[in-house]
Backbone bond lengths (Angstrom), bond angles and torsions (degrees), N, CA, C in turn:
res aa  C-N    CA-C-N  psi(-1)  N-CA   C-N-CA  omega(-1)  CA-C   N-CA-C  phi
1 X - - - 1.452 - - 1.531 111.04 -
2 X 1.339 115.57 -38.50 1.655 122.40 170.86 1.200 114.45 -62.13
3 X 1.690 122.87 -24.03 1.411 82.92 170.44 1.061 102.19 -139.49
4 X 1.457 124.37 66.93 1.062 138.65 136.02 1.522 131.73 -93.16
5 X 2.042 113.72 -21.92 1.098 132.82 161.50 1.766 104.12 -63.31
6 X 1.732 102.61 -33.57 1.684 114.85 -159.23 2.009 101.10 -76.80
7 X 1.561 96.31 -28.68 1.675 93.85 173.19 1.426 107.52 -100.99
8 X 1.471 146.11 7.60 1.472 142.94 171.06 1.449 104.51 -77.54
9 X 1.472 98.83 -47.64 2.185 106.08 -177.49 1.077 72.81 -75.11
10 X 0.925 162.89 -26.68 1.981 116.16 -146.48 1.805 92.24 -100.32
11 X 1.178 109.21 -27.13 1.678 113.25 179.83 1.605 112.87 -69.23
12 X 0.918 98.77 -34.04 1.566 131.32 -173.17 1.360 109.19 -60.50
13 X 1.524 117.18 -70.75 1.612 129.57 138.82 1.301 122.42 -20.78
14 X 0.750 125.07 -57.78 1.588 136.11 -172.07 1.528 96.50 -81.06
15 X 0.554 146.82 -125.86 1.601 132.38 149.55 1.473 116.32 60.24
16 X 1.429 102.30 -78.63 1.545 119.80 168.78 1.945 128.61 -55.34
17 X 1.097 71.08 -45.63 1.829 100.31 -178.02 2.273 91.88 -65.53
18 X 0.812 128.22 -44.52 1.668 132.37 173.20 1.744 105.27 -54.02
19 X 0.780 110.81 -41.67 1.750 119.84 -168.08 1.848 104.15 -73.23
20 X 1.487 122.83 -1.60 1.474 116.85 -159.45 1.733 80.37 -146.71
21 X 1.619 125.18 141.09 1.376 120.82 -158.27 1.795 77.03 -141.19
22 X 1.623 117.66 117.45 2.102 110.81 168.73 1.613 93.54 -60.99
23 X 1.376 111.66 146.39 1.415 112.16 143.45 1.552 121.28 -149.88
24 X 1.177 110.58 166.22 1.759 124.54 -160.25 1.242 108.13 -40.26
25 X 1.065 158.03 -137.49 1.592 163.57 73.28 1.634 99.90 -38.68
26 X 1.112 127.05 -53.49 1.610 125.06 -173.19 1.595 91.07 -51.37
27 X 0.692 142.26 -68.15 1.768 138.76 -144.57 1.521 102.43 -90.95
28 X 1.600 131.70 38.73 1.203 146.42 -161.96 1.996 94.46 -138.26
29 X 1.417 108.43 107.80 1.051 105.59 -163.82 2.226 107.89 -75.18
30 X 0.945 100.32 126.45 1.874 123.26 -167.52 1.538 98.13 -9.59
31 X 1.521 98.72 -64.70 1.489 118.60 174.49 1.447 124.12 -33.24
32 X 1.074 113.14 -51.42 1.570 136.77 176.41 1.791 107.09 -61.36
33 X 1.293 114.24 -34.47 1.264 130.99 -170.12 1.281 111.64 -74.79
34 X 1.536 107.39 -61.48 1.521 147.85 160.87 1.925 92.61 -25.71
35 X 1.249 100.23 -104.52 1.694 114.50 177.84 1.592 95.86 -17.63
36 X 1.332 98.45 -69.08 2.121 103.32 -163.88 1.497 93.89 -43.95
37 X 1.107 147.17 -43.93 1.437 137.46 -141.12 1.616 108.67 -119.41
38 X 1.084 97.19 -8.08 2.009 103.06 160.41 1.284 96.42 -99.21
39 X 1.720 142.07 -43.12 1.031 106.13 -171.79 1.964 115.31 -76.94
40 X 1.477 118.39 -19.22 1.299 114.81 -146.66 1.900 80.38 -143.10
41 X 1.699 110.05 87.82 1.912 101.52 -177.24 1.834 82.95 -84.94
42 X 1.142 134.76 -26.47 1.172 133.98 -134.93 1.881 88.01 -82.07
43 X 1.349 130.56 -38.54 1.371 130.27 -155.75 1.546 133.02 -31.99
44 X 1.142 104.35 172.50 2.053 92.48 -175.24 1.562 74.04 -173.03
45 X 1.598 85.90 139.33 1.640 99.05 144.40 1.936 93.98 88.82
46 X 1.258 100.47 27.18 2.054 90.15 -156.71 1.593 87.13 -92.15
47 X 1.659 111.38 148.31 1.342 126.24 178.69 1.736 85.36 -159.23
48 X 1.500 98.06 151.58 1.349 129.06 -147.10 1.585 101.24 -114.35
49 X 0.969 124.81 164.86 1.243 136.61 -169.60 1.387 124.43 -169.27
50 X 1.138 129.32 134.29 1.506 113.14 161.62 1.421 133.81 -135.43
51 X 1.559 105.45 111.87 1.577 115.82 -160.72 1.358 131.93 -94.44
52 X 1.459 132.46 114.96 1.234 124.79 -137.16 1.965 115.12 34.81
53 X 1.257 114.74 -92.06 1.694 113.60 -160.94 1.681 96.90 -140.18
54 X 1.271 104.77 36.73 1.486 88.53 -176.01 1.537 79.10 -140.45
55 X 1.346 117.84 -176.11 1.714 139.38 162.67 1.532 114.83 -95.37
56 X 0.886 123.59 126.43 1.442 118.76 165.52 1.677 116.19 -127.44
57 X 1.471 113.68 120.73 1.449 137.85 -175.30 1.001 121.79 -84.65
58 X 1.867 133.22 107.49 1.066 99.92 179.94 1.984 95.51 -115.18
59 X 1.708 104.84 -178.72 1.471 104.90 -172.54 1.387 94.56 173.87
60 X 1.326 76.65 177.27 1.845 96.23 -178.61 1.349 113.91 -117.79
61 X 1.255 116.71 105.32 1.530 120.59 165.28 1.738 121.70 -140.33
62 X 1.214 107.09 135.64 1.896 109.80 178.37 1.467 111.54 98.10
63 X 1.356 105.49 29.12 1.827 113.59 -174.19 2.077 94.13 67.86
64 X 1.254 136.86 1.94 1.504 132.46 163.59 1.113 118.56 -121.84
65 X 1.389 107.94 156.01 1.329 138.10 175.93 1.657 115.55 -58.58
66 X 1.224 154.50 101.30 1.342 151.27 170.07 1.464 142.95 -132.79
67 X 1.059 120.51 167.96 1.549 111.68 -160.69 1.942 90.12 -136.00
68 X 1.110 94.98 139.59 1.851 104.91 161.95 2.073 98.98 -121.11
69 X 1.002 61.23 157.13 1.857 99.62 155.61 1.251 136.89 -109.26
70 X 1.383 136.95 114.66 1.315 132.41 165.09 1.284 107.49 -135.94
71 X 1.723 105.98 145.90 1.601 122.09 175.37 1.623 108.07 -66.67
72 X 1.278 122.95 158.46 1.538 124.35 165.50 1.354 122.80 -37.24
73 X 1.615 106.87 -13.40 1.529 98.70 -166.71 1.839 106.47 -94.84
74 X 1.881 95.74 -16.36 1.615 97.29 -168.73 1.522 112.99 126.75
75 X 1.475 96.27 -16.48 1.710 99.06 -171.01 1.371 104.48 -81.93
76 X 1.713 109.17 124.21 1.639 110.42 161.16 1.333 108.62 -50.31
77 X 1.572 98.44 161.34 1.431 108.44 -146.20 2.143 75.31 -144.05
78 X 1.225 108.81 -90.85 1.208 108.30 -172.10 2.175 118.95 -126.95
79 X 0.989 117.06 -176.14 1.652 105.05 165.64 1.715 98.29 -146.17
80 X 1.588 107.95 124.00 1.621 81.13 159.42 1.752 102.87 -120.49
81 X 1.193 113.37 164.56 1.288 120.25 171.55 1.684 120.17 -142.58
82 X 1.610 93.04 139.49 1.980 102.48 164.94 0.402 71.87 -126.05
83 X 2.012 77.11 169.47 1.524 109.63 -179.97 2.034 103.69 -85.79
84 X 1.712 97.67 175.18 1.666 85.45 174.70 1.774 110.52 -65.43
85 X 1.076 109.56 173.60 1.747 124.59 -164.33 1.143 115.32 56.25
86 X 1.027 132.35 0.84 1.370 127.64 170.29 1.565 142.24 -53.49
């Protein structure tokens, strides 16, 4: 029974990890960049992502850890934030 729970997460994982694609800063359309950096000048630590059809940002700003969203065109989409250690 253990490791059948032990191969469901591990599929599960793997699984999850497909749905989120790293990408460069170059392959981050200007716009998207543009938006990210009027809303957040303060950022550190930013690495790019792209989830299903949108961008997702993550970085460090406000003493926390956070991620935005923006569509291809630039438009915020969402923000989430923890705090650090979380």
């Amino acid at each position: 029974m253990k490791k059948l729970v032990v191969m469901l997460s591990a599929c599960l994982l793997i699984g999850l990890a497909g749905f989120t694609q790293k990408l460069a800063a170059e392959k981050v359309p200007a716009a998207v960049k543009q938006s990210f950096n009027q809303k957040y000048p303060g950022a550190t630590n930013v690495k790019y992502e792209m989830e299903d059809n949108d961008f997702e940002i993550s970085f460090r700003a406000e003493a926390s850890v956070m991620s935005a969203n923006f569509d291809k065109t630039g438009k915020w989409l969402e923000t989430e934030k923890r705090q650090r250690g979380v």
